[in-house]
C-alpha positions in Angstrom: -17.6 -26.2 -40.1 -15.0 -23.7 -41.4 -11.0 -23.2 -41.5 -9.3 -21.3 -39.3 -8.7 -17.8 -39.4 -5.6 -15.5 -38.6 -3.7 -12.4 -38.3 -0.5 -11.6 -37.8 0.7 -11.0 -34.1 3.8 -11.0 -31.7 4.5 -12.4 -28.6 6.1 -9.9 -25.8 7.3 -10.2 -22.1 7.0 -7.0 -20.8 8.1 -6.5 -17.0 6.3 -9.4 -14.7 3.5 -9.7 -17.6 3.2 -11.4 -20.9 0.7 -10.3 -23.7 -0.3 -11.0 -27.4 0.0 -7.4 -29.4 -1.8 -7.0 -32.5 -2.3 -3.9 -34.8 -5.7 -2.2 -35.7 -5.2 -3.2 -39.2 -4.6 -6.7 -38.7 -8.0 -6.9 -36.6 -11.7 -7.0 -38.3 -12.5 -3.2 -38.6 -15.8 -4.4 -36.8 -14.4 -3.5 -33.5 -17.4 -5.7 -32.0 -15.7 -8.9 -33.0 -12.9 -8.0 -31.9 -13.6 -9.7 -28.0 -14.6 -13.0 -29.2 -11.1 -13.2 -31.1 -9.1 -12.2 -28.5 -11.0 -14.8 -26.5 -10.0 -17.9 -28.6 -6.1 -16.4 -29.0 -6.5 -16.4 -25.3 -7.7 -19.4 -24.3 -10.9 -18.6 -22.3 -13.1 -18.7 -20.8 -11.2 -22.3 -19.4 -13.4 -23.6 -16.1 -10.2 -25.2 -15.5 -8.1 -21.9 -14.9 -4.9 -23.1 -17.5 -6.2 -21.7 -20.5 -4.4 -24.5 -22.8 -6.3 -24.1 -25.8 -4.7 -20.6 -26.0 -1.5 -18.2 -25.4 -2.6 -17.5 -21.9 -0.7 -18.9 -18.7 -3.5 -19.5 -16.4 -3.4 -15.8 -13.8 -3.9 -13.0 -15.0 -0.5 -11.5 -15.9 -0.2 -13.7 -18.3 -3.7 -13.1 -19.8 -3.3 -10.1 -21.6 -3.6 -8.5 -25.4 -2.4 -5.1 -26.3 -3.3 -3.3 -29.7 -1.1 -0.6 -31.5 -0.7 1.1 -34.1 0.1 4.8 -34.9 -1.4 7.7 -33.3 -3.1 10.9 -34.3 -2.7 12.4 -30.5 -0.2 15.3 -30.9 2.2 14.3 -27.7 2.7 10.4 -28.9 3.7 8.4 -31.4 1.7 5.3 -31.1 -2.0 4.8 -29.5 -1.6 1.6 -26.7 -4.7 0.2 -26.0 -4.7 -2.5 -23.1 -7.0 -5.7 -22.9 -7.5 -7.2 -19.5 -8.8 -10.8 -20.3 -10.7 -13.4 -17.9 -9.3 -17.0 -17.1 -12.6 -18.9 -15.8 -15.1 -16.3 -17.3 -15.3 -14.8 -20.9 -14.1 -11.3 -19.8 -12.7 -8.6 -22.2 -12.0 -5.6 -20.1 -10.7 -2.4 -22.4 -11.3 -0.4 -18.6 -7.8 -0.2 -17.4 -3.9 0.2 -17.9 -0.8 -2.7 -17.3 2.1 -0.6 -16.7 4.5 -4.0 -17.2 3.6 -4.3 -20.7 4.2 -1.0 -21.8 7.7 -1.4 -21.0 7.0 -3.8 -24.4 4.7 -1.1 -26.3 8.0 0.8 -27.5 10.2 -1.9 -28.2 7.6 -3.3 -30.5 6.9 0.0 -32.1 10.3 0.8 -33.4 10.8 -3.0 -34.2 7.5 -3.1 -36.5 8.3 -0.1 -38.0 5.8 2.0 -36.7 7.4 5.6 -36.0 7.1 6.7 -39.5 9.4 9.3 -39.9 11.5 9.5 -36.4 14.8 8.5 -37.1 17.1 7.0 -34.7 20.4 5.7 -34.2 21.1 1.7 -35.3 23.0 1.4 -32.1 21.7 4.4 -29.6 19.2 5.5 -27.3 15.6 5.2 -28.4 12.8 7.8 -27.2 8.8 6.5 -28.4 6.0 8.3 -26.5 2.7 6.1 -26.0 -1.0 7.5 -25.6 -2.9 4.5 -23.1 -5.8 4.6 -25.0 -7.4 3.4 -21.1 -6.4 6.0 -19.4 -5.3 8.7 -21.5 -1.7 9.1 -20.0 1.3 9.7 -21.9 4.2 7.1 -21.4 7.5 7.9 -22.3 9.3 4.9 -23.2 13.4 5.0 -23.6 15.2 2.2 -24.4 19.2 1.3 -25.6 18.8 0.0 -29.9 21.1 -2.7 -31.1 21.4 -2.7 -35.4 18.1 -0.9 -35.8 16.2 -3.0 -33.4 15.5 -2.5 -29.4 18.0 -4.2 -27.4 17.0 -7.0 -25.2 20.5 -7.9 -23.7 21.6 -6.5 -20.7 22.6 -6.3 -16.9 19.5 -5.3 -15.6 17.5 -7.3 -13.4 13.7 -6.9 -12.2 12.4 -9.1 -9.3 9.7 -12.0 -10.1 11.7 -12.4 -14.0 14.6 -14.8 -14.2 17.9 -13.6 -15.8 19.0 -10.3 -17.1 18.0 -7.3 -20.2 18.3 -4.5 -21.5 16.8 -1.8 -19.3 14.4 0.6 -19.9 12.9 3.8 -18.1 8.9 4.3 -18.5 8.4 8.2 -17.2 4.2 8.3 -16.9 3.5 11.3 -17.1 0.9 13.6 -15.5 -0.6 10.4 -14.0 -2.8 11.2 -11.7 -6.4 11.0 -11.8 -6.3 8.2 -14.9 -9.6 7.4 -14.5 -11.3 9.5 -12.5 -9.4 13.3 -13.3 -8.6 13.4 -9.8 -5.8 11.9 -7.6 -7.9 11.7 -4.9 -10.9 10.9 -6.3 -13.1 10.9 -3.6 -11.8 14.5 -2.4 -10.2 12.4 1.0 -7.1 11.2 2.1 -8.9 8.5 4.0 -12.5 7.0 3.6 -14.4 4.1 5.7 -15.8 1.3 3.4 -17.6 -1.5 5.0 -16.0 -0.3 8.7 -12.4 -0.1 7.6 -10.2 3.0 6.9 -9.0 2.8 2.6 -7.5 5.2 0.8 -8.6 6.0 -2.5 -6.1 7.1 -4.8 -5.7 7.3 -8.7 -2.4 7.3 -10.7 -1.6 5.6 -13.9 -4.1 3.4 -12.5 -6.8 3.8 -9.9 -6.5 1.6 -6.6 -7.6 1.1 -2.6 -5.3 0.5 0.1 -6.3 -1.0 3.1 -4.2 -1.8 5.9 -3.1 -5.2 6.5 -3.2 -4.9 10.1 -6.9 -3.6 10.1 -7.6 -7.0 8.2 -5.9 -9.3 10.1 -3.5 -10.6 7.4 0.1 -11.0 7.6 1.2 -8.1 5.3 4.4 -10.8 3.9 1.4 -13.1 3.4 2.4 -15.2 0.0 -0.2 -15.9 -3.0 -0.6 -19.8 -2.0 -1.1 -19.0 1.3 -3.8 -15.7 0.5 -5.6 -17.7 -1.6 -6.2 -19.8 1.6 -8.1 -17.1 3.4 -11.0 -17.2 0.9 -13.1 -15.0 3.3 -10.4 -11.9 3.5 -10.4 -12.2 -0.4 -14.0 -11.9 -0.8 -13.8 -8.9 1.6 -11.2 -6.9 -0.1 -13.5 -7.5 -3.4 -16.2 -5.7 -1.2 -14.3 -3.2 -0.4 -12.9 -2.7 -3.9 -16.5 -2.2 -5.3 -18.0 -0.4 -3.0 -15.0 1.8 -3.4 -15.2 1.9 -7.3 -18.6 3.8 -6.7 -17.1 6.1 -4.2 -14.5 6.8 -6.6 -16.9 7.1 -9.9 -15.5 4.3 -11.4 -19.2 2.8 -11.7 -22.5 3.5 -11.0 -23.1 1.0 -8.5 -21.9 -2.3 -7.2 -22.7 -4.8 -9.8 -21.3 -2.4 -12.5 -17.9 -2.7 -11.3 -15.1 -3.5 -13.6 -12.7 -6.7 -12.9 -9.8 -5.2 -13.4 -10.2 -1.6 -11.8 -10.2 -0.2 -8.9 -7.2 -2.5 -8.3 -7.1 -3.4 -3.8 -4.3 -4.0 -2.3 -3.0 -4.5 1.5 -0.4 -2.2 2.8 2.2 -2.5 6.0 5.1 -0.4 7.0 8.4 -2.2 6.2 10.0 -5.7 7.6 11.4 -8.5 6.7 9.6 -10.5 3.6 10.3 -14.1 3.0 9.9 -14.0 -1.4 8.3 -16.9 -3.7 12.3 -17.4 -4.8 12.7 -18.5 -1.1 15.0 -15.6 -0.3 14.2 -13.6 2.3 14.2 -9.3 2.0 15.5 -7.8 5.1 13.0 -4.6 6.2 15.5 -2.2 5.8 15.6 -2.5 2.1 12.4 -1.4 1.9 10.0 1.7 3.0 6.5 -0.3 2.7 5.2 -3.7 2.4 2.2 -4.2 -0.3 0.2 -6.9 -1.5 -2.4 -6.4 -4.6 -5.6 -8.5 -5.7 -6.5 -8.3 -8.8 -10.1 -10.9 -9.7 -9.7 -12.1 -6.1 -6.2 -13.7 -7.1 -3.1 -12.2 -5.5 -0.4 -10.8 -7.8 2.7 -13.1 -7.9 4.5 -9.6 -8.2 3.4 -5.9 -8.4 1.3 -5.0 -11.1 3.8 -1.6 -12.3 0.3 0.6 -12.5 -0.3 -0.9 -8.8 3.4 0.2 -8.2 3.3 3.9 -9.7 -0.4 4.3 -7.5 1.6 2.8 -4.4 4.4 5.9 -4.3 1.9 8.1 -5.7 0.0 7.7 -2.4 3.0 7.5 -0.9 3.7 11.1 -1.3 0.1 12.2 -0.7 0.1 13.6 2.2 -3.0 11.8 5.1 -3.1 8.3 3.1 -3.2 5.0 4.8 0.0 4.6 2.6 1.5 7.8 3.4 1.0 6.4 7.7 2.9 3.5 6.8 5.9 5.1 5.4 8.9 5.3 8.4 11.7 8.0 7.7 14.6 7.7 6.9 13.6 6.3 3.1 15.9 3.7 1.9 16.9 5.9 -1.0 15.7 9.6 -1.1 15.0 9.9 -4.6 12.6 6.8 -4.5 9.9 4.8 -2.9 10.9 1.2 -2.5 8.1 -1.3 -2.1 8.2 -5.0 -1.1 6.3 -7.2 -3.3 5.7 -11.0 -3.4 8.5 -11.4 -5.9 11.3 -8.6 -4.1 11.2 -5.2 -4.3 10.8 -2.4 -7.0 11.6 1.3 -7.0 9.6 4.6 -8.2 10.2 7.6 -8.3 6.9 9.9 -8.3 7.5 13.5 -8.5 5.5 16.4 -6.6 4.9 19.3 -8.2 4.1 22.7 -5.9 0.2 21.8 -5.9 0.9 18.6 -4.5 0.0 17.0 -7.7 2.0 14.1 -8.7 4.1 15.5 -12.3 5.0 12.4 -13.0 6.6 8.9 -12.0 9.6 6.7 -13.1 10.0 3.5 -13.3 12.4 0.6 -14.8 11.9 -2.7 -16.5 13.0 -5.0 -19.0 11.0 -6.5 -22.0 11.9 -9.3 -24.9 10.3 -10.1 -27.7 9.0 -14.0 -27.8 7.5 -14.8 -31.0 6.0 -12.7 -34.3 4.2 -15.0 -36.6 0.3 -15.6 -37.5 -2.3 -16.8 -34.3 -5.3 -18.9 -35.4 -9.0 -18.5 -34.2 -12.4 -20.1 -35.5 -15.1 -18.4 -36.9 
């Protein structure tokens, strides 16, 4: 028997996710027990799949922690580093990038005081560029300040978060080949896993699309009604890690990580009944996607998932690319249709055919800042 321990933490939305941040400093410098704490402040592993004992929500865009603290890399300001945790299993997964919550990362950099000497306005526009520890990508994070601190209010809306904030652009840049170093890591617009043409792509996170058609799935299919269709699930997750050893993500099939390669089910555009109950008409949108992330379907897209999807999108021979219908809703951007709505990126090409970099838009809010509690 011993009391409790703590540290000091916040509590952030950031886009369609939700995550506990913590500093370096206010972890053990034993990085090896760092897991097991992040395991109890999450709630897991819970056989039930609610996580109540914790600050998790129960799927796994609510099961997040994100560490930061200031960086030595000479493009950034603060390091990110990104923890993917399990529900059901005790998972700690440092492998991958969640776009969504580094729409947070800069908001709660300038509000803990973390930019040392960078000076900005009390009521202006704030600039903080993040190094993803997971990846190695540079995010450029610009958001509006109120007295000193990020602003939160605002007109902006994103589709799967209720209400209205502040909005801010995230710029990746130089995303491609996160992972891997290459965009197309395999060297092939198109591959055959398991008898069905995929596409292997990697920006700001690495991913495989598959056609929905080629499955058999409806490609406006909602996340109750996927998760009824256990045996297209299970398939996708063979594809996904045969595919992470195609791509070099691991050695073989049993070494796969949970959260990357994410899969995901593409279409070309239509109409998309939403989990609001509204109904998307087709020519809103250039493509209809669907990601998996643990064999769960996303109740909206994963941002990383997003900034892969128009990545692809531009790349010219991808299963992605052939399901993209001219004219383009709005020139400047891909617009995808996601369980939730829609969201727009805009990935840029540079002469090589490399993507340069890829925009994005979200909001963020901070929740709570106090002390979270764990056993020894």
């Amino acid at each position: 028997m011993s009391k409790q321990r703590s540290a000091n933490a916040s509590y952030y939305r950031g886009g369609t996710s939700r995550a506990v941040i913590f500093q370096p400093k206010d972890l053990p410098k034993d990085r090896s027990q760092w897991g097991k704490i992040f395991l109890q402040v999450i709630g897991s592993p819970d056989p039930n799949g609610r996580q109540l004992d914790g600050m998790g929500g129960g799927v796994s865009s609510l099961s997040k922690i994100c560490i930061v603290g200031p960086s030595n890399h000479p493009e950034a300001d603060v390091d990110y580093t990104f923890v993917a945790m399990g529900i059901e299993r005790d998972e700690v997964d440092f492998t991958g990038n969640c776009g969504n919550m580094s729409s947070a990362i800069g908001p709660y950099a300038l509000n803990q005081g973390l930019l040392g000497t960078k000076k900005y306005e009390s009521n202006g526009t704030a600039e903080v560029r993040i190094h993803n520890t997971n990846t190695g990508v540079i995010i450029r994070n610009t958001f509006q300040t109120v007295d000193g601190e990020a602003a939160v209010q605002g007109d902006f809306t994103i589709d799967g978060v209720g209400g209205s904030g502040a909005r801010i652009q995230l710029d990746f840049l130089k995303p491609g080949g996160s992972k891997t170093g290459k965009l197309l890591p395999t060297g092939n617009a198109i591959d055959t896993i398991l008898g069905f043409e995929v596409s292997c792509v990697d920006a700001a996170n690495p991913a495989i699309f598959v056609r929905a058609e080629d499955l058999g799935v409806d490609p406006t299919i909602l996340p109750n009604d996927f998760l009824k269709l256990p045996d297209k699930l299970a398939l996708l997750d063979d594809i996904r890690h045969h595919g992470a050893v195609k791509m070099g993500v691991a050695k073989d099939i049993e070494s796969c990580p949970r959260t990357i390669p994410k899969v995901a089910i593409v279409a070309p555009r239509g109409d998309q009944k939403v989990l609001s109950g509204k109904t998307v008409p087709g020519s809103e949108l250039d493509l209809v996607v669907r990601f998996i992330s643990d064999t769960q379907p996303h109740r909206a897209i994963p941002l990383t998932g997003a900034l892969c999807t128009a990545a692809a999108a531009k790349t010219e021979g991808t299963v992605v690319q052939q399901c993209l219908k001219a004219p383009l809703v709005d020139d400047d951007m891909i617009t995808i249709g996601h369980s939730s709505g829609r969201i727009q990126v805009n990935a840029q090409v540079d002469e090589k055919g490399d993507i340069e970099s890829a925009t994005v838009f979200r909001t963020a809010r901070r929740i709570m800042e106090g002390k979270v509690f764990w056993n020894e």
